[in-house]
MDTraj code that builds the backbone (N, CA, C; nanometers):
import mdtraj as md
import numpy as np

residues = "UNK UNK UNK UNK UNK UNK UNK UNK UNK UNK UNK UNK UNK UNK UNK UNK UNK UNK UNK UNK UNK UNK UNK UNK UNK UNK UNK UNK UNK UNK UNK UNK UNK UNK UNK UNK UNK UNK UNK UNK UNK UNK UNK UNK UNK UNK UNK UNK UNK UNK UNK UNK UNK UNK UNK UNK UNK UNK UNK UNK UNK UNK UNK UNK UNK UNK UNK UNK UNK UNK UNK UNK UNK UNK UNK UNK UNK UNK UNK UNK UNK UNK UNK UNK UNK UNK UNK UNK UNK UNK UNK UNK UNK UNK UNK UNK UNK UNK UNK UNK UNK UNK UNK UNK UNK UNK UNK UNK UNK UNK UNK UNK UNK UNK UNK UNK UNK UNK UNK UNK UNK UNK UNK UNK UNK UNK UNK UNK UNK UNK UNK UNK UNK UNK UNK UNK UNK UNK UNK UNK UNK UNK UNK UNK UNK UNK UNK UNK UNK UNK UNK UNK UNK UNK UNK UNK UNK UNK UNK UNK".split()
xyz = np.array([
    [8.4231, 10.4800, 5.1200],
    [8.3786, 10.5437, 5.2437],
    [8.4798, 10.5128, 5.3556],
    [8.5220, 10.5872, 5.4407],
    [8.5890, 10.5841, 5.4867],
    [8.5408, 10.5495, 5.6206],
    [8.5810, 10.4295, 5.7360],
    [8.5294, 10.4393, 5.8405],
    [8.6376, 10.3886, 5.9455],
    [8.5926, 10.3983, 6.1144],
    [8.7470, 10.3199, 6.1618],
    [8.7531, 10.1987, 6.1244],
    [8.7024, 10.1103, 6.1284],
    [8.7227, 9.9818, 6.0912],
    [8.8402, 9.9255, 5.9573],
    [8.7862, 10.0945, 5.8535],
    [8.9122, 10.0326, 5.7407],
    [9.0423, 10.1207, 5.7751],
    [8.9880, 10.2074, 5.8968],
    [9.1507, 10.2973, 5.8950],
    [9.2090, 10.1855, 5.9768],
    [9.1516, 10.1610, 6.1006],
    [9.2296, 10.0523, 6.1233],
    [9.3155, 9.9258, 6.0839],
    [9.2600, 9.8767, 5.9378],
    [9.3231, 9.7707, 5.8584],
    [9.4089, 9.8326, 5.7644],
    [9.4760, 9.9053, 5.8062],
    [9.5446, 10.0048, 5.6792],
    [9.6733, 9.9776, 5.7377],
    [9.7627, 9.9837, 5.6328],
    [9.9145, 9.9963, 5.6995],
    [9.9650, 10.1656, 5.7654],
    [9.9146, 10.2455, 5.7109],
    [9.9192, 10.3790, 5.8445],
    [9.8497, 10.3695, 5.9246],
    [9.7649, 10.3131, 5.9392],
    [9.6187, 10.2949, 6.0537],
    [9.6474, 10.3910, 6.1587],
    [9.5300, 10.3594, 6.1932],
    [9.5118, 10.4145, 6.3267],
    [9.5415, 10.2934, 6.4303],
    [9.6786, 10.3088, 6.5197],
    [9.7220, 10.2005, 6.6421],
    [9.7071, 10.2593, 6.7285],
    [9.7457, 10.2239, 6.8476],
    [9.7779, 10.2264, 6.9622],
    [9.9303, 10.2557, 6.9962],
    [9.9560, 10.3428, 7.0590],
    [10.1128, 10.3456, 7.0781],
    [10.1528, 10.4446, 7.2268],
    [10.2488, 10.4398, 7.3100],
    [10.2558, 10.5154, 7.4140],
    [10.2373, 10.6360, 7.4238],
    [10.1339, 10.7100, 7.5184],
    [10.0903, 10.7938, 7.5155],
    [10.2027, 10.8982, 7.5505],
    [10.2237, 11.0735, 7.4690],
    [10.3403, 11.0959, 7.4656],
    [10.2701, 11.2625, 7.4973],
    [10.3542, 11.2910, 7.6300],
    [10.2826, 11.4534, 7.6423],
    [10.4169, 11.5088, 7.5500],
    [10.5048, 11.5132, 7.5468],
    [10.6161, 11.5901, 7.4925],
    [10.5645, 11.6410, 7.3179],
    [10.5592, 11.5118, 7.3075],
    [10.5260, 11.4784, 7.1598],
    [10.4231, 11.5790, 7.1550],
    [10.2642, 11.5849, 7.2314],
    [10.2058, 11.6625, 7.2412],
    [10.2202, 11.7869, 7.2522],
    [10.2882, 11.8399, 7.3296],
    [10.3066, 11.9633, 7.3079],
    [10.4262, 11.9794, 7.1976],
    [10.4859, 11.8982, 7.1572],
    [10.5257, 11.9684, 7.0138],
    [10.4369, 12.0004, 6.8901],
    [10.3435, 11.8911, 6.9089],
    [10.2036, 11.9135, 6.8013],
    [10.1141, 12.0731, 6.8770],
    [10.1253, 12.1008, 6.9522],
    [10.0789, 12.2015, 6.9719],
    [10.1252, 12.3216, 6.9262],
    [10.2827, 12.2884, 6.9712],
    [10.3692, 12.4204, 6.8813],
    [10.3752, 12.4042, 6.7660],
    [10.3567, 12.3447, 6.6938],
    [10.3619, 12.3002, 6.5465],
    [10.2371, 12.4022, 6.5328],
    [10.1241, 12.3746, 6.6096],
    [9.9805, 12.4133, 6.5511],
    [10.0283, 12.5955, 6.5917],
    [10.0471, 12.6249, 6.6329],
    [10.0819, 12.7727, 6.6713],
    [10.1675, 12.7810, 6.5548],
    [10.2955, 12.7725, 6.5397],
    [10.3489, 12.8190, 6.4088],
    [10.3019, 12.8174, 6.2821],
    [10.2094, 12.7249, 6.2682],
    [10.1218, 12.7181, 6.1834],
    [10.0131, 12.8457, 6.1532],
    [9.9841, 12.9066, 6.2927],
    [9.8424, 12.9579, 6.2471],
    [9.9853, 13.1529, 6.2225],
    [10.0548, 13.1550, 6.2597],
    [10.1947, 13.2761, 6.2723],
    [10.1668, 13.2470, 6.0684],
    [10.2298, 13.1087, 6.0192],
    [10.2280, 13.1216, 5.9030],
    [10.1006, 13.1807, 5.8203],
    [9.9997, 13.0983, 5.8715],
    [9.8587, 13.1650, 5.7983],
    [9.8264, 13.2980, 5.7730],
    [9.9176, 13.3687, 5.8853],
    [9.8616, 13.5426, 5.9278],
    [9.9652, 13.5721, 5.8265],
    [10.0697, 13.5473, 5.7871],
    [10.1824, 13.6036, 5.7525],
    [10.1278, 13.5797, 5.6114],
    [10.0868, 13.4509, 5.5246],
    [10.0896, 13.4414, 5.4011],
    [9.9759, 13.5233, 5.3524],
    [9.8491, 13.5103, 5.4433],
    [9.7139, 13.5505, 5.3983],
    [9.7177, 13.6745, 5.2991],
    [9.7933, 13.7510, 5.2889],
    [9.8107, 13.8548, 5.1428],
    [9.8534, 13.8452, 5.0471],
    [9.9805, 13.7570, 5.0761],
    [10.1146, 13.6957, 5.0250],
    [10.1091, 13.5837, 4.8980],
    [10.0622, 13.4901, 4.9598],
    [10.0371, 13.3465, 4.9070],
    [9.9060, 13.2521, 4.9749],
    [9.7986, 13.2891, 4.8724],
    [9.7129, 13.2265, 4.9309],
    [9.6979, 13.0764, 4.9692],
    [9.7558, 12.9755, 4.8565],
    [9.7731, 12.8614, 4.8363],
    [9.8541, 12.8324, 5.0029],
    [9.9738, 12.8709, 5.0331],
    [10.0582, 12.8556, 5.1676],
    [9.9212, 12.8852, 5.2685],
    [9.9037, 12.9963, 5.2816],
    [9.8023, 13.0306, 5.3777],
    [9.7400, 12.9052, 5.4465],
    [9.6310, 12.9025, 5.3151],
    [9.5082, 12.7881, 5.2927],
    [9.5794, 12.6701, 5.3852],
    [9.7335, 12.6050, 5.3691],
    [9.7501, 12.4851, 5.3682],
    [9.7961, 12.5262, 5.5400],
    [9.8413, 12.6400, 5.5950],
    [9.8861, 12.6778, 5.7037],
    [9.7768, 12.6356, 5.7610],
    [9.6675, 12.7116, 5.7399],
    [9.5209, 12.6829, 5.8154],
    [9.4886, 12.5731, 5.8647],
    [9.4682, 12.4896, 5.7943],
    [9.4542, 12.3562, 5.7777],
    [9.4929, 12.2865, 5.8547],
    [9.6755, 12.3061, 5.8852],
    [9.7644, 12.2212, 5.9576],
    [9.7354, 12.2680, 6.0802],
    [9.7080, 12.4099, 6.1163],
    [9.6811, 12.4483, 6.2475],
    [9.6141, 12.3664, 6.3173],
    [9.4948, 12.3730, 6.2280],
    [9.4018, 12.2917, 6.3241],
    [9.4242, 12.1117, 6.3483],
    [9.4947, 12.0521, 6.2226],
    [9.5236, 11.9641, 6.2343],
    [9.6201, 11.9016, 6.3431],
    [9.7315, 11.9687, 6.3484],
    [9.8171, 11.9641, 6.4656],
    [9.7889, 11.9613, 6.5964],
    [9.6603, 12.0520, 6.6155],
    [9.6261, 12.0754, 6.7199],
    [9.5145, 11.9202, 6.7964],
    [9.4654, 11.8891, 6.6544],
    [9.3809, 11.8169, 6.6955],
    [9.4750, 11.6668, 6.7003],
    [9.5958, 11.6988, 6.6628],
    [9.6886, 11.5239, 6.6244],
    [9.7715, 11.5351, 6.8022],
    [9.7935, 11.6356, 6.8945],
    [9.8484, 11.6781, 6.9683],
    [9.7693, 11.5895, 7.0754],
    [9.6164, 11.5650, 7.0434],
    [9.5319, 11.5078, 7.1423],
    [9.5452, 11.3556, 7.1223],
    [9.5574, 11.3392, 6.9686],
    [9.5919, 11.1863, 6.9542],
    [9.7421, 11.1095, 7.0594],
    [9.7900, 11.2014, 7.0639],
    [9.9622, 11.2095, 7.0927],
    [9.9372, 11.1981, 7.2396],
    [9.8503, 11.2866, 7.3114],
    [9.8133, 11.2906, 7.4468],
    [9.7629, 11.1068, 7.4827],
    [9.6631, 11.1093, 7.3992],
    [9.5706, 10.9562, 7.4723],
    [9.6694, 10.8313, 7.3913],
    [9.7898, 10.8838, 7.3393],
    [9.8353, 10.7582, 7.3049],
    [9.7958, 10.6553, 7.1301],
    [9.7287, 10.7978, 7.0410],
    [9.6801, 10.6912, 6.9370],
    [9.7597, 10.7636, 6.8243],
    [9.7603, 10.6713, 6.7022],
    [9.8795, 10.7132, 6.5915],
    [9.7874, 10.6907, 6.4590],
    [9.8033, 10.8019, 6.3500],
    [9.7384, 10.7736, 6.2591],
    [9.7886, 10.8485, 6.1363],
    [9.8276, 10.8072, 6.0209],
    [9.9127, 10.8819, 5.9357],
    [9.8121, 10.9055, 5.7909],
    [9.6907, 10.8810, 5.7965],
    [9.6277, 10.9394, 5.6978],
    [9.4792, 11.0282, 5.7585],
    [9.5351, 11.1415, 5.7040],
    [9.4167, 11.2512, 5.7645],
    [9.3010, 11.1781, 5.7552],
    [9.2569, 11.1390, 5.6206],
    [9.1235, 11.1364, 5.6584],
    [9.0514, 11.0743, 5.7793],
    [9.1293, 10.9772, 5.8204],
    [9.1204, 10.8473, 5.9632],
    [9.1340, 10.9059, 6.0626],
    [9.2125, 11.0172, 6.0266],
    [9.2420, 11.1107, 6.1613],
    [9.1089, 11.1831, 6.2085],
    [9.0454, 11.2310, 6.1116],
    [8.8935, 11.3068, 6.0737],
    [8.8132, 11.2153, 6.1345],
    [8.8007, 11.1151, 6.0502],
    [8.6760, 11.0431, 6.1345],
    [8.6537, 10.9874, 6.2574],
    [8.8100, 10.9709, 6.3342],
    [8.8502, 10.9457, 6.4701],
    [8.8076, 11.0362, 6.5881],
    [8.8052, 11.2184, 6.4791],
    [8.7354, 11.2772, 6.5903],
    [8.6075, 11.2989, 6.5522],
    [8.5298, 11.2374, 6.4643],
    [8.4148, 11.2594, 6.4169],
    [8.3190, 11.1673, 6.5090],
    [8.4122, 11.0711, 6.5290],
    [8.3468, 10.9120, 6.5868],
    [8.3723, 10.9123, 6.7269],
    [8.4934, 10.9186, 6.7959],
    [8.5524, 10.9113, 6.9272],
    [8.5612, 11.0486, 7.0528],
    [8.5450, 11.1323, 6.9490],
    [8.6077, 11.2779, 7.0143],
    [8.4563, 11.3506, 7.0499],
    [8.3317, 11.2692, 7.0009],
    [8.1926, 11.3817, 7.0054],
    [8.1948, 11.4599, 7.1464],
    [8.2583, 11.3966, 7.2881],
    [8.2614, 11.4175, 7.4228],
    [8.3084, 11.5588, 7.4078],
    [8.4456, 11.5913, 7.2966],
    [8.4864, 11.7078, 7.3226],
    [8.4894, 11.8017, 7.2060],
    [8.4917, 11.7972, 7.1074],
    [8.4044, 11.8109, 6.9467],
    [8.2793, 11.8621, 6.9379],
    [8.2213, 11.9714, 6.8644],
    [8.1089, 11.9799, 6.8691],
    [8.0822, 11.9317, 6.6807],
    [7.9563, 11.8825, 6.6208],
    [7.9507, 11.8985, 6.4851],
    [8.0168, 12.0264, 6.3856],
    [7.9961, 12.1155, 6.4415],
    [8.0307, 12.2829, 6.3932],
    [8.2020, 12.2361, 6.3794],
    [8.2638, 12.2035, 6.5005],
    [8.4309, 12.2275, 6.4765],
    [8.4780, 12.1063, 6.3752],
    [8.3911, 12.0061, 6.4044],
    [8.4301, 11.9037, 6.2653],
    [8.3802, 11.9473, 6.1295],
    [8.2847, 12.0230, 6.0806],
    [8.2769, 12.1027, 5.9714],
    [8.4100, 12.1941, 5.9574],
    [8.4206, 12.2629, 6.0662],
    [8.5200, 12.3282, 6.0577],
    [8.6549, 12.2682, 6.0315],
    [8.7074, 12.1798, 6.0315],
    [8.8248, 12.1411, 5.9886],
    [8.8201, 12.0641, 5.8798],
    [8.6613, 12.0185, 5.8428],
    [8.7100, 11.9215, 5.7360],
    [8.6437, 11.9948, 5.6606],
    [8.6133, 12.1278, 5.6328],
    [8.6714, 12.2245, 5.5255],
    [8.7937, 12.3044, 5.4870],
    [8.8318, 12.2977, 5.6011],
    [8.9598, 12.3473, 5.5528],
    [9.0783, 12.2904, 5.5048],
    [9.0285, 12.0635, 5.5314],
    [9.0893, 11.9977, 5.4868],
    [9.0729, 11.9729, 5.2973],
    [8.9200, 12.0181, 5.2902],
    [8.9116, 11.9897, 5.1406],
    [8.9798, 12.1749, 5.0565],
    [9.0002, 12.2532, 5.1833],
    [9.0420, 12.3603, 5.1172],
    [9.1709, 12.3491, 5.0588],
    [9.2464, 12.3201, 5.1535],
    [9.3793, 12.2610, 5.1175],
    [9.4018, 12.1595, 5.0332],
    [9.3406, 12.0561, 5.0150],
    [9.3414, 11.9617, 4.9120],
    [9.3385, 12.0511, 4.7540],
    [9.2339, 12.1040, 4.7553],
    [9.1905, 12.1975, 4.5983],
    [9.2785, 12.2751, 4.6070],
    [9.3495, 12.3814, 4.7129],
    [9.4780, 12.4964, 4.6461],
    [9.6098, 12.4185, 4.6309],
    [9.6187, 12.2945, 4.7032],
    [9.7096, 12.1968, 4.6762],
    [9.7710, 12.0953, 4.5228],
    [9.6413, 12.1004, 4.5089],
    [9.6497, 11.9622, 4.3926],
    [9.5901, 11.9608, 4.2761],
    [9.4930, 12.0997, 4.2872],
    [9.4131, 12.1147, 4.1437],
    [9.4241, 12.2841, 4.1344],
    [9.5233, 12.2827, 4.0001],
    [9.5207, 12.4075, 3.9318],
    [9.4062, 12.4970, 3.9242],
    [9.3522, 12.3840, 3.8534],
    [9.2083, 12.4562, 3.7722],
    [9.0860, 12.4881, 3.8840],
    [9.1262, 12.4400, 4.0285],
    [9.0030, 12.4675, 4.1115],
    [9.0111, 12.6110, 4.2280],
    [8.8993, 12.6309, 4.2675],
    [8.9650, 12.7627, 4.3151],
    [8.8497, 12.7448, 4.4316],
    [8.8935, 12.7614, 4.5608],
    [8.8194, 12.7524, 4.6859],
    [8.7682, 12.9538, 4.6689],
    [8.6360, 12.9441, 4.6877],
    [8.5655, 13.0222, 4.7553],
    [8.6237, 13.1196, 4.8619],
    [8.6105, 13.2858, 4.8439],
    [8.6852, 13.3279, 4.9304],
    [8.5760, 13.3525, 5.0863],
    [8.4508, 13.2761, 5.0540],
    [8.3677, 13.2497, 5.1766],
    [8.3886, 13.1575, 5.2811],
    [8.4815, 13.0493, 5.1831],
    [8.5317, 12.9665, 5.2819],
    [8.6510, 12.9805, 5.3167],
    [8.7269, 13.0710, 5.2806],
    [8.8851, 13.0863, 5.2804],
    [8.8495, 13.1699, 5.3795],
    [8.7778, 13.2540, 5.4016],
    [8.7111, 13.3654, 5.5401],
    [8.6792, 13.2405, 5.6628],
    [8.5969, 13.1535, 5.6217],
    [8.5254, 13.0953, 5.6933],
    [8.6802, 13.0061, 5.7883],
    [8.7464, 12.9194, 5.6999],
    [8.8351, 12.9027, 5.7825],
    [8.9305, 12.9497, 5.8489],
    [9.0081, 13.0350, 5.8088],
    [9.0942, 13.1490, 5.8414],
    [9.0338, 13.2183, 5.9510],
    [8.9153, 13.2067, 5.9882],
    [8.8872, 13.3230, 6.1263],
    [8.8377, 13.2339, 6.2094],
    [8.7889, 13.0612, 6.1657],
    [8.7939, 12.9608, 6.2774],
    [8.9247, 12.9050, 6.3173],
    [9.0027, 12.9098, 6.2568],
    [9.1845, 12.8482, 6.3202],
    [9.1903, 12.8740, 6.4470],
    [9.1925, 13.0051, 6.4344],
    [9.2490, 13.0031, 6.5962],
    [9.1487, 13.0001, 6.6679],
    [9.0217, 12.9744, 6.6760],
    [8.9146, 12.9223, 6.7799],
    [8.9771, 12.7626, 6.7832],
    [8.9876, 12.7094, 6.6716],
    [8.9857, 12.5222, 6.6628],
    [9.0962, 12.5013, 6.7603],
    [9.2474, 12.5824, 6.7194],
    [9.3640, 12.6031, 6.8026],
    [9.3107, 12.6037, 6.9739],
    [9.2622, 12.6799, 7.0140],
    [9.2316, 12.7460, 7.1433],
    [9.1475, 12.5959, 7.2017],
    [9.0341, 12.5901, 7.1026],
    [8.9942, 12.4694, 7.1748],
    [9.0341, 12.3251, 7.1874],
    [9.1162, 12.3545, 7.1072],
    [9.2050, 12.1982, 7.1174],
    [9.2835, 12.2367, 7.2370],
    [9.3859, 12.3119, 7.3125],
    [9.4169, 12.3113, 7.3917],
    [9.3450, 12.2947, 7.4970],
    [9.2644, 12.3160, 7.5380],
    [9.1028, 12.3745, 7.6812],
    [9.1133, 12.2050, 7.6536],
    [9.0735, 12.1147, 7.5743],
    [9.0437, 11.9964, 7.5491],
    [9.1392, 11.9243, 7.6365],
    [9.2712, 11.9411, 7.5608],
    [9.4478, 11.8370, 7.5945],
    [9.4290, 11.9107, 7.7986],
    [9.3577, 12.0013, 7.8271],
    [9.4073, 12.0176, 7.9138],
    [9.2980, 11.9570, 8.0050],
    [9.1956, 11.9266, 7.9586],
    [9.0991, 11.8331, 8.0050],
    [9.0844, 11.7234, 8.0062],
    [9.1391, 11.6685, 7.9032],
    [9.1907, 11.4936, 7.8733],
    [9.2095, 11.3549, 8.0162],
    [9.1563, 11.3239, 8.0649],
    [9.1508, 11.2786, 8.1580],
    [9.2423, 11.0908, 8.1822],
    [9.2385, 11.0295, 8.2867],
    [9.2878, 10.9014, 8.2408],
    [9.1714, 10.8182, 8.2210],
    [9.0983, 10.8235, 8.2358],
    [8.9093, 10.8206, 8.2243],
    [8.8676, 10.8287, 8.1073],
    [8.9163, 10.9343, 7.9926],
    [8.8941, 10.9177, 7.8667],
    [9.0076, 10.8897, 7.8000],
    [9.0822, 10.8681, 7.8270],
    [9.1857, 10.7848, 7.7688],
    [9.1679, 10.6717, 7.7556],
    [9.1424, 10.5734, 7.8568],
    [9.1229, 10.4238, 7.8983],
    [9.0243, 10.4053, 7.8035],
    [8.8705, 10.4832, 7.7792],
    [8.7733, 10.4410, 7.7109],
    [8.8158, 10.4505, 7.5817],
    [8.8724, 10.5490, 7.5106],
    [8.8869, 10.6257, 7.3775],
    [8.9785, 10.4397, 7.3120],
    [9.0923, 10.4122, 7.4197],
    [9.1640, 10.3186, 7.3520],
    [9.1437, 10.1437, 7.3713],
    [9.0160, 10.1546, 7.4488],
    [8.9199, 10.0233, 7.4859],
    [8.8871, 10.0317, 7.3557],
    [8.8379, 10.1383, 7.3218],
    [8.7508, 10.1832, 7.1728],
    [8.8151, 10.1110, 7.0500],
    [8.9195, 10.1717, 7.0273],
    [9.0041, 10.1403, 6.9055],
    [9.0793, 10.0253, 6.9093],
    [9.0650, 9.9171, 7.0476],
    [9.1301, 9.8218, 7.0694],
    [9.0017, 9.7119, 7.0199],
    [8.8593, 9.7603, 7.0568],
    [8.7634, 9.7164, 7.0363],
    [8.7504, 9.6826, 6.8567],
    [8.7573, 9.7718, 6.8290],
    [8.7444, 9.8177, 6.6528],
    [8.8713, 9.7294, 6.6223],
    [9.0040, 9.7149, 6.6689],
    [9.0515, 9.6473, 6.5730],
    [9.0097, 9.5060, 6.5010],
    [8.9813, 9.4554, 6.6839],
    [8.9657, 9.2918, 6.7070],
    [8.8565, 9.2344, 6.6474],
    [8.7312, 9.3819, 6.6136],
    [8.5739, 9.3420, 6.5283],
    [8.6257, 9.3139, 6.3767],
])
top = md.Topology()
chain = top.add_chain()
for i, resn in enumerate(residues, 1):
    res = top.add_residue(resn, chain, resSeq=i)
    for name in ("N", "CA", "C"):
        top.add_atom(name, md.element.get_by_symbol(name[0]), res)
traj = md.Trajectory(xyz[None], top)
């Protein structure tokens, strides 16, 4: 089970590190070229697509990590960071929403024999660019107010 406490004891963990707008908005453009790829493969190559999707939203949502200053190199930690920390700007719905499209990508990724649902291949593919959109409205709301708390937070969690 995955929780912060063990992402934190991990050698990718989730740290603390200087908060970086540049950096941020490169994760943003990342997440935009990303969702350009999705539109482009979606006939093409579904497998690319699927994994385009995915990153969109991921980027978008790692762009905010990048904003408040936090670092984390295994998705799933990344997931539960906004599952756990982010509820202020997150609704349940957009964390479904990405962490299907994270197990979508996992299955067109890594298992031949498995085949994602084209209900959910709909389902994510026409939330991207909502997740995109609202991750920005978010980074542009980001305050020094929730910054300070978000990394009290994870400074808290390490030291427990």
């Amino acid at each position: 089970v995955v929780t912060l406490k063990w992402c934190c004891s991990k050698k990718e963990r989730i740290s603390l590190v200087e908060p970086n707008e540049n950096l941020s908005q490169g994760y943003i453009q990342m997440a935009e070229n990303a969702i350009g790829t999705m539109n482009r493969e979606k006939g093409l190559n579904r497998q690319f697509a699927i994994s385009a999707c995915y990153y969109s939203m991921y980027y978008s949502l790692y762009a905010i990590l990048m904003k408040i200053g936090v670092k984390c190199e295994i998705h799933t930690c990344t997931l539960e960071f906004m599952k756990k920390l982010f509820t202020d700007f997150y609704s349940k719905e957009d964390f479904k929403i990405i962490s299907k499209a994270f197990d979508a990508r996992n299955i067109s990724q890594y298992y031949a024999d498995k085949i994602v649902s084209k209900e959910d291949i709909d389902f994510i593919m026409s939330n991207a660019p909502y997740f995109l959109s609202k991750s920005k409205e978010i980074l542009s709301k980001v305050n020094e107010k929730d910054i300070k708390r978000i990394r009290a937070e994870i400074e808290r969690i390490v030291k427990s």
